[in-house]
C-alpha beads as a LAMMPS data file, in Angstrom:
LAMMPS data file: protein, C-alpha beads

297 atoms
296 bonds

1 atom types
1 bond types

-500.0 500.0 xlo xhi
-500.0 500.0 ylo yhi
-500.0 500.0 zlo zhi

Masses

1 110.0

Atoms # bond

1 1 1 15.038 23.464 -13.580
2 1 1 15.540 19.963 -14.555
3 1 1 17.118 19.890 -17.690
4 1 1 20.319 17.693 -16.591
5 1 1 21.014 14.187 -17.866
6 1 1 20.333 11.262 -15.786
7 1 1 20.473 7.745 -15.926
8 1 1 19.242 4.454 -13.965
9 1 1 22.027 2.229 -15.559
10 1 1 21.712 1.816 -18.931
11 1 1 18.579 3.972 -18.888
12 1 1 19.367 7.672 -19.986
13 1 1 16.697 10.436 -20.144
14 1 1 16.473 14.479 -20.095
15 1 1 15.869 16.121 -17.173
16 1 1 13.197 18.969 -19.045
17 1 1 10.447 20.484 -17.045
18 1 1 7.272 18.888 -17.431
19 1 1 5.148 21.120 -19.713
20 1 1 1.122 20.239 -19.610
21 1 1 0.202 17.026 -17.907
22 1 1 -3.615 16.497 -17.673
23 1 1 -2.857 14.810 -14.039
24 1 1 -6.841 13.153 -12.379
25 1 1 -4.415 12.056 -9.202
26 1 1 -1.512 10.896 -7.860
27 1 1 -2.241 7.508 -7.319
28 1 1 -1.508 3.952 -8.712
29 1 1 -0.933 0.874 -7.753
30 1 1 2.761 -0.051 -6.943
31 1 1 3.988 -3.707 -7.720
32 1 1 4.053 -4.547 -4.125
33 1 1 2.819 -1.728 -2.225
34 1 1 0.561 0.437 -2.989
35 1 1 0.553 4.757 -1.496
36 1 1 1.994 7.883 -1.300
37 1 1 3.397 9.242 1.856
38 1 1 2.976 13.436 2.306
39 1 1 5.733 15.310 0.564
40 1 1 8.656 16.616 3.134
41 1 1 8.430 20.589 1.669
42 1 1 6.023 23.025 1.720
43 1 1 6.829 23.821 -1.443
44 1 1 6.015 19.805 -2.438
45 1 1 2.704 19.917 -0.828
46 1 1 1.996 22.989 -2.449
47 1 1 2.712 22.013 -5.868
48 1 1 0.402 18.581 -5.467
49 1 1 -2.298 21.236 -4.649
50 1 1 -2.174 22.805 -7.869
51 1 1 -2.425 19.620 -9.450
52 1 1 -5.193 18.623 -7.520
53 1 1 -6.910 21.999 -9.194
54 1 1 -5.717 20.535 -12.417
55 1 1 -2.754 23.346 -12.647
56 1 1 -0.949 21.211 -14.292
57 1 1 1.828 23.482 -16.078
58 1 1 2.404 25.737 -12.727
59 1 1 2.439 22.627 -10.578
60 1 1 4.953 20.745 -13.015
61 1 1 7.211 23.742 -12.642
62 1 1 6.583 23.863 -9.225
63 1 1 8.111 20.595 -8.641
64 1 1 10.780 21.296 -10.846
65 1 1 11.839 24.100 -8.392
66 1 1 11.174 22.504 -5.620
67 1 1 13.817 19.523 -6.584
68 1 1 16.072 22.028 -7.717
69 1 1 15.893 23.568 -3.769
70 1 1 16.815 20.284 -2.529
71 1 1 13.524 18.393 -2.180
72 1 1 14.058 14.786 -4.052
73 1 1 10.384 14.052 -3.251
74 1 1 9.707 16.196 -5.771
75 1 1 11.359 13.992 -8.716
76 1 1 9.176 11.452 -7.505
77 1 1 6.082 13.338 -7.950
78 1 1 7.388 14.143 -11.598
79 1 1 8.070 10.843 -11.941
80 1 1 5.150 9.382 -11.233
81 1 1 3.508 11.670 -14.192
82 1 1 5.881 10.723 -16.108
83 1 1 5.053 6.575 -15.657
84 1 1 1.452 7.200 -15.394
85 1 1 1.275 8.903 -19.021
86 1 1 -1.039 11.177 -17.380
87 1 1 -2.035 13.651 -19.613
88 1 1 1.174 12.798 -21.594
89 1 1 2.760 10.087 -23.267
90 1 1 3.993 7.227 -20.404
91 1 1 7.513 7.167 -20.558
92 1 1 8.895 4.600 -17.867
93 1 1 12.869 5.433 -18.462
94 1 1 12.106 8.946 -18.252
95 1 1 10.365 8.201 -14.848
96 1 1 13.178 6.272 -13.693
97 1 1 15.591 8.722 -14.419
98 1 1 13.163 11.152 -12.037
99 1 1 13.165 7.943 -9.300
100 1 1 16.749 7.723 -8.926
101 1 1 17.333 11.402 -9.237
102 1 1 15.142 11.360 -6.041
103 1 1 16.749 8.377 -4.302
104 1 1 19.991 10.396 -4.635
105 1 1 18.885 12.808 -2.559
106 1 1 17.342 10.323 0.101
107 1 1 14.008 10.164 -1.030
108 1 1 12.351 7.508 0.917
109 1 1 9.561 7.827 -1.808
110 1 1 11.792 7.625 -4.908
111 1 1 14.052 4.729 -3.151
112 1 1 10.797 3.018 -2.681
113 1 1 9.983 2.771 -6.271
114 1 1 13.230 2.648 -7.947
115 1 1 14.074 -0.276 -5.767
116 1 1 10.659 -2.013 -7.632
117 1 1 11.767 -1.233 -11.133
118 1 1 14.754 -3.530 -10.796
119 1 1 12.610 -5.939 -8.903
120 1 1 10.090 -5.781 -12.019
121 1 1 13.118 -5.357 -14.357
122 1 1 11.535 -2.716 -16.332
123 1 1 12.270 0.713 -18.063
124 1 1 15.564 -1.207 -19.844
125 1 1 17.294 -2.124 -16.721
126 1 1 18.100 -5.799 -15.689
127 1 1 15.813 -7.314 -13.113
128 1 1 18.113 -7.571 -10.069
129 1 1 16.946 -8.347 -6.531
130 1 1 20.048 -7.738 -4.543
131 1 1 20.594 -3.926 -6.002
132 1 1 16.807 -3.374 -4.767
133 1 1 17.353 -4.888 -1.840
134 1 1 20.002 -2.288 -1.190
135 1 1 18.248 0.216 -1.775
136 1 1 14.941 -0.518 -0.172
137 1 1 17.261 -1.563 3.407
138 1 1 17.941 2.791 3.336
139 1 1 14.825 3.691 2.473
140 1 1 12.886 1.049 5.260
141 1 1 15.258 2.855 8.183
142 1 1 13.826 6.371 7.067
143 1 1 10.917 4.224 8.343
144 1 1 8.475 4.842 4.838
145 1 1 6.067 2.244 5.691
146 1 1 6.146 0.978 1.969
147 1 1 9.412 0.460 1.786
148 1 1 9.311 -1.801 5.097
149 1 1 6.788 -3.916 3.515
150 1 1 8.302 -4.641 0.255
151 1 1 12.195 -4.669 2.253
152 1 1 10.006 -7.279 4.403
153 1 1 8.750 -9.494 1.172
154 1 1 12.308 -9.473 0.128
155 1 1 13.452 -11.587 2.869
156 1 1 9.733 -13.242 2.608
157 1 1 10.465 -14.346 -0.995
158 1 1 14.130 -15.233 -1.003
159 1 1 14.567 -12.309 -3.041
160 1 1 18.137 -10.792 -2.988
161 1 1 18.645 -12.397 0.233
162 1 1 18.171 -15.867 1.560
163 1 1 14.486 -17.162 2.621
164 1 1 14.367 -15.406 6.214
165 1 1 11.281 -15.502 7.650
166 1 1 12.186 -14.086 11.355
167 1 1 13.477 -10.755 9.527
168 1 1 10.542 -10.539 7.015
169 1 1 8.185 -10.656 10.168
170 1 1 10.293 -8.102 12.109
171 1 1 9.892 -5.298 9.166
172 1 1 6.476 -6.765 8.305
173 1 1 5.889 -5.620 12.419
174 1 1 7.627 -2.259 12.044
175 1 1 4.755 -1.417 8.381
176 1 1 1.797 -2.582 10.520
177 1 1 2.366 -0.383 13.509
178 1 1 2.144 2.668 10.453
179 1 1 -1.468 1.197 9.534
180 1 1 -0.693 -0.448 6.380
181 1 1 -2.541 -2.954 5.435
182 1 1 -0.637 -5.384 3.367
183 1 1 1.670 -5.135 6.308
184 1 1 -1.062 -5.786 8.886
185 1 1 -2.117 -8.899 6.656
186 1 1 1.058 -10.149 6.416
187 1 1 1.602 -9.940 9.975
188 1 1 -1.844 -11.685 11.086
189 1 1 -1.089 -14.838 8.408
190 1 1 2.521 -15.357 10.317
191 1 1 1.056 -15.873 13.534
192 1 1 -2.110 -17.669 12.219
193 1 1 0.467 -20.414 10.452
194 1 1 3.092 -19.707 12.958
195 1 1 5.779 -18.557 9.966
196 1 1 8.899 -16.891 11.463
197 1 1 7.039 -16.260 14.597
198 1 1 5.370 -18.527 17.179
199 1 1 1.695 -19.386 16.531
200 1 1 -0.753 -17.113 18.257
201 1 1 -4.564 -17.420 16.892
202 1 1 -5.204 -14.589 19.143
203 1 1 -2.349 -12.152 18.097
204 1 1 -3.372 -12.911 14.117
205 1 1 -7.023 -11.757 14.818
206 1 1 -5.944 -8.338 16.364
207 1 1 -4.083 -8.206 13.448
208 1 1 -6.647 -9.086 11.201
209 1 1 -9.333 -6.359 12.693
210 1 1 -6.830 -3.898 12.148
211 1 1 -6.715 -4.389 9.026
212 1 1 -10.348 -4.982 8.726
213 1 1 -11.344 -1.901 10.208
214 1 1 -9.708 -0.343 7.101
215 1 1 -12.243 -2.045 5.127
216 1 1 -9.967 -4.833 3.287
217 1 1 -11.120 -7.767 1.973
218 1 1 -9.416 -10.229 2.765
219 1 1 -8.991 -9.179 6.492
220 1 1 -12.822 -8.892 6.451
221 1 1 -13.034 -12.484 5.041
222 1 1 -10.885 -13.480 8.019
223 1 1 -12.604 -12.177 10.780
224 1 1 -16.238 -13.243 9.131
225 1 1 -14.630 -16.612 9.422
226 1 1 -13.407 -16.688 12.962
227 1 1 -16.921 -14.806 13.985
228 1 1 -18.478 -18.186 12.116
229 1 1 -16.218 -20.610 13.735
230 1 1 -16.364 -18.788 17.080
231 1 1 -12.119 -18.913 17.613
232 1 1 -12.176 -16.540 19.786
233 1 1 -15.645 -16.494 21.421
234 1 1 -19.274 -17.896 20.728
235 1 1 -19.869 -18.066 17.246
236 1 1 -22.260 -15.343 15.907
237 1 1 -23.550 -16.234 12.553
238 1 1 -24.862 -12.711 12.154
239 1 1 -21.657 -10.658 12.617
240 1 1 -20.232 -13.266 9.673
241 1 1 -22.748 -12.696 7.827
242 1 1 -22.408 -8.823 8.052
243 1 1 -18.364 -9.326 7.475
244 1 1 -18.685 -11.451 4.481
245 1 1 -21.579 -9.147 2.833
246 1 1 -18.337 -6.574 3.423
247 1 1 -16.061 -8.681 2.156
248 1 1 -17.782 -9.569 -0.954
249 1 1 -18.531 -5.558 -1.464
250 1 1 -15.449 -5.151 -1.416
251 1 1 -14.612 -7.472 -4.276
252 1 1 -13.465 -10.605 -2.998
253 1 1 -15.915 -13.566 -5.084
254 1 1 -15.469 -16.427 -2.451
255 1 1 -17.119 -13.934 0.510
256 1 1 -20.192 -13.429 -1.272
257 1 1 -20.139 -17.757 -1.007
258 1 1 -19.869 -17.665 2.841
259 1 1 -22.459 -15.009 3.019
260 1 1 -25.261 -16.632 0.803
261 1 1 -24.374 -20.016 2.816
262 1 1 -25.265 -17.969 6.360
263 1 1 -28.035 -16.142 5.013
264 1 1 -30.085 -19.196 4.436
265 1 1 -29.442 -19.408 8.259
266 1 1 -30.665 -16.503 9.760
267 1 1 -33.723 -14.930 10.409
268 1 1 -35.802 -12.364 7.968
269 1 1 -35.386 -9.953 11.397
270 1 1 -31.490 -10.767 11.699
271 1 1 -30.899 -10.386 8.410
272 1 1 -32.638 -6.947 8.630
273 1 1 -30.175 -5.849 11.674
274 1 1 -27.084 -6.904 10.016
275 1 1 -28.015 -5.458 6.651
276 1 1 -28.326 -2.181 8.590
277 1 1 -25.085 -2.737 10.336
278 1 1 -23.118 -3.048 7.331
279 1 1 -24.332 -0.040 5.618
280 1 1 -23.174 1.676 8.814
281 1 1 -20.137 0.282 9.012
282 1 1 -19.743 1.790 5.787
283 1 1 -20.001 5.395 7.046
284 1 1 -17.544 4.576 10.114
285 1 1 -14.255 5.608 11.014
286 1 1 -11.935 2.930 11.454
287 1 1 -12.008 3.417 15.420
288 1 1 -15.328 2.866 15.397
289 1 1 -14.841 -0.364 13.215
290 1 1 -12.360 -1.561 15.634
291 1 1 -15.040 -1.507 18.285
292 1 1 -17.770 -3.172 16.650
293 1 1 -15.403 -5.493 15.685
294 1 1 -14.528 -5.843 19.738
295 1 1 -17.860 -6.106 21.045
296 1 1 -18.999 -8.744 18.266
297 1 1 -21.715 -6.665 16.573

Bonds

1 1 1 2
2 1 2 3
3 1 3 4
4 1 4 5
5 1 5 6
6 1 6 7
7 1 7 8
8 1 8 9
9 1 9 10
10 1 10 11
11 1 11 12
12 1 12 13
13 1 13 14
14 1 14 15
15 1 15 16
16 1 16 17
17 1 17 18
18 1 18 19
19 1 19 20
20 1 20 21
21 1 21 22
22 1 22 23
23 1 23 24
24 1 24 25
25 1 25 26
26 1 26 27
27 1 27 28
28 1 28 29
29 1 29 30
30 1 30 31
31 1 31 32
32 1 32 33
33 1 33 34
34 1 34 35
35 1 35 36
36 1 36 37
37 1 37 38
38 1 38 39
39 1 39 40
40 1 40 41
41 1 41 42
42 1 42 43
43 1 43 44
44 1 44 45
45 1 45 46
46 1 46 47
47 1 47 48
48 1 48 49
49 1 49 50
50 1 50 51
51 1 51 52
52 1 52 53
53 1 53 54
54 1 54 55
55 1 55 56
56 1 56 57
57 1 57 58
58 1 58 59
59 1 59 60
60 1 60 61
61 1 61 62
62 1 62 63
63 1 63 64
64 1 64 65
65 1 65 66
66 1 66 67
67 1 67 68
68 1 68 69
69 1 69 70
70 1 70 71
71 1 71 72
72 1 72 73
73 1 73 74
74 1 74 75
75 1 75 76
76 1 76 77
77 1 77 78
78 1 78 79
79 1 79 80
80 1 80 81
81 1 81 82
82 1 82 83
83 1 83 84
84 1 84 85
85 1 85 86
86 1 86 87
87 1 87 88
88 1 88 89
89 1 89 90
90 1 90 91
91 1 91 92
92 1 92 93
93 1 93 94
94 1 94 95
95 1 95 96
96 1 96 97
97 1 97 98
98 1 98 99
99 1 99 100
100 1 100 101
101 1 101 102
102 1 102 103
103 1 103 104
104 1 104 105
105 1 105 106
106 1 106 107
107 1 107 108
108 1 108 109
109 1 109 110
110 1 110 111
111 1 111 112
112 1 112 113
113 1 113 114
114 1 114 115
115 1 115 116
116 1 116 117
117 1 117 118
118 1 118 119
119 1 119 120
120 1 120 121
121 1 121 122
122 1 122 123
123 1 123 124
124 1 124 125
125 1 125 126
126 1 126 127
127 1 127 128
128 1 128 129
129 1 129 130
130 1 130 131
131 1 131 132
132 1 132 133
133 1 133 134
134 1 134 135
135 1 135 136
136 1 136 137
137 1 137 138
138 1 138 139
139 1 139 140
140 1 140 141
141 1 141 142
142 1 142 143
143 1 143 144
144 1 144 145
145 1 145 146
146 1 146 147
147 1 147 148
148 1 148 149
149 1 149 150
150 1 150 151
151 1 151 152
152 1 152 153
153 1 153 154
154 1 154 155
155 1 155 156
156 1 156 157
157 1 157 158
158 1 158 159
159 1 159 160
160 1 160 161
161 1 161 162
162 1 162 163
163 1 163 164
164 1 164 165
165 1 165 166
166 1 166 167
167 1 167 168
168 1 168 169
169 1 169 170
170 1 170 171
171 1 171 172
172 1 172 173
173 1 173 174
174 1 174 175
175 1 175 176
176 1 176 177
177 1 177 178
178 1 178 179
179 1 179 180
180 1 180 181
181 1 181 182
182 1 182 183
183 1 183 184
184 1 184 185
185 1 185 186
186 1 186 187
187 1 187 188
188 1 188 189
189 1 189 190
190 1 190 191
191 1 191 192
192 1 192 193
193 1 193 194
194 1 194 195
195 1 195 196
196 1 196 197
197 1 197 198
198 1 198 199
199 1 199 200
200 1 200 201
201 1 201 202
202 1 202 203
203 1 203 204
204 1 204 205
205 1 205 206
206 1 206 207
207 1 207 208
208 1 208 209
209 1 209 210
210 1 210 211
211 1 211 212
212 1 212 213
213 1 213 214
214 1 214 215
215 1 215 216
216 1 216 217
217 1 217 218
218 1 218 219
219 1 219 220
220 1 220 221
221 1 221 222
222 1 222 223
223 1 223 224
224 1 224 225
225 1 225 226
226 1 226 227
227 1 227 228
228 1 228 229
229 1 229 230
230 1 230 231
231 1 231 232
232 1 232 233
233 1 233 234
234 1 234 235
235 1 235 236
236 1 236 237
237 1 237 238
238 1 238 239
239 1 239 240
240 1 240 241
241 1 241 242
242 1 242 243
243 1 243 244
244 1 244 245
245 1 245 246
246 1 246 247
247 1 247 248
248 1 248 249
249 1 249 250
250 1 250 251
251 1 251 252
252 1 252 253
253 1 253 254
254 1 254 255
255 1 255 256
256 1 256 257
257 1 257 258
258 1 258 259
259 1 259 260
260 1 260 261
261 1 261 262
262 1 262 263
263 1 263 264
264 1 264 265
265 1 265 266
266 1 266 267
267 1 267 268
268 1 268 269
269 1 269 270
270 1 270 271
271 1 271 272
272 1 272 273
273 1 273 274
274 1 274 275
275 1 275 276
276 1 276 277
277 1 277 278
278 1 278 279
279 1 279 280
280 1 280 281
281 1 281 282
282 1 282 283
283 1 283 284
284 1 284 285
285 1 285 286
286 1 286 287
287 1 287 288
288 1 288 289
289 1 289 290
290 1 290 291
291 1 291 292
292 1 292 293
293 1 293 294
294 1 294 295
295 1 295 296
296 1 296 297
């Protein structure tokens, strides 16, 4: 069980086996990236079951156990309770002593997010770019998607490393092909502004689809706008319309702008059709987004 001593730096905690966490879900935003990639042990996976059935003792135990047999994915999990305060008090320096407990043992997970509390400088430990750049480098070539997106904003920001563009496209590349977003975003604004790659319009928009087709906002604002603008074909005022009604759904103010603008455009019957549209995009898989995308509504 965990009940060893461990310490990120100057942070030291107790390893002691989580007890009753009232645990909703895994899931939080990161400071960069957000997700959570499947655990690597059955044991893992079984363990975030019973916390999804709000088992909270036998999966805390679970995890312990499952660490102890060699999985460090595991001390992220309890780590991640721990940071959350979910169901208990948040203790950060207890859940960094759980991150780099799992980065030890080649966690891609726990790498991930220990490299971000010395990027945010948090839980007592100096804020220091080039140690998380270290660290994030091992846990991008397990090829965890999150960690090539924030190794990627690293060189993107100067952070750690100087200002290199080229590489911060090249990992930004390796994220997208994995379906992340950010990474997919990211990727389509470097060849729309032509930053550490050559300028392709065409390239950003594929880009831009793929991420829309996940149903993010901003990509949706950016494909609305080249459907308005017709960049890469006619302009069709209805399938911007439909993107931006998405868009500002989804939360981002200035689409809802763009979409009252077009509205005062279109017919009472278009408006009907694209209305329905969106509410079916809605209930589509992401391959099917990708085509209606395609084929221009």
């Amino acid at each position: 069980m965990l009940v060893k001593k461990i310490a990120v730096k100057n942070v030291s905690v107790k390893k002691t086996a989580v007890k009753t966490l009232g645990l909703v879900a895994l899931s939080a935003c990161m400071l960069i990236a957000p997700g959570f990639a499947l655990a690597k042990s059955k044991a893992t996976d079984a363990a975030l079951k019973q916390l999804e059935s709000q088992k909270f003792e036998e999966a805390a135990k679970a995890l312990s156990a499952s660490f102890d047999a060699g999985d460090g994915d595991a001390a992220f999990y309890l780590g991640r309770m721990f940071e959350l305060g979910l169901g208990t008090r948040a203790d950060i320096k207890r859940a960094a002593g759980l991150y780099q407990l799992a980065a030890d043992k080649n966690s891609a997970l726990g790498q991930n997010r220990l490299a971000l509390v010395y990027i945010r400088g948090e839980a007592g430990v100096l804020q220091d770019y080039s140690q998380a750049l270290d660290i994030l480098k091992k846990a991008a070539a397990t090829g965890n998607a999150d960690a090539q997106f924030n190794y990627a904003t690293m060189f993107e920001k100067g952070w750690g490393v100087s200002i290199n563009m080229k590489e911060a496209v090249n990992w930004f590349t390796k994220a997208a092909k994995q379906d992340h977003i950010g990474a997919q975003n990211k990727l389509a604004l470097a060849y729309r502004d032509g930053t550490g790659v050559k300028k392709n319009q065409k390239e950003a928009l594929r880009w831009f689809a793929m991420a829309a087709s996940q149903n993010n906002p901003l990509a949706l604002y950016e494909m609305a706008n080249a459907f308005e603008e017709g960049k890469l074909r006619p302009a069709k005022q209805g399938t911007a319309y439909m993107l931006f009604n998405l868009a500002a759904a989804a939360g981002l103010q200035q689409a809802a702008v763009r979409r009252d603008n077009i509205l005062r455009q279109l017919s009472s019957d278009d408006v009907n059709k694209y209305q329905k549209l969106a509410r079916n995009w809605v209930e589509q898989s992401s391959k099917d987004r990708l085509k209606t995308l395609n084929k221009g509504a």
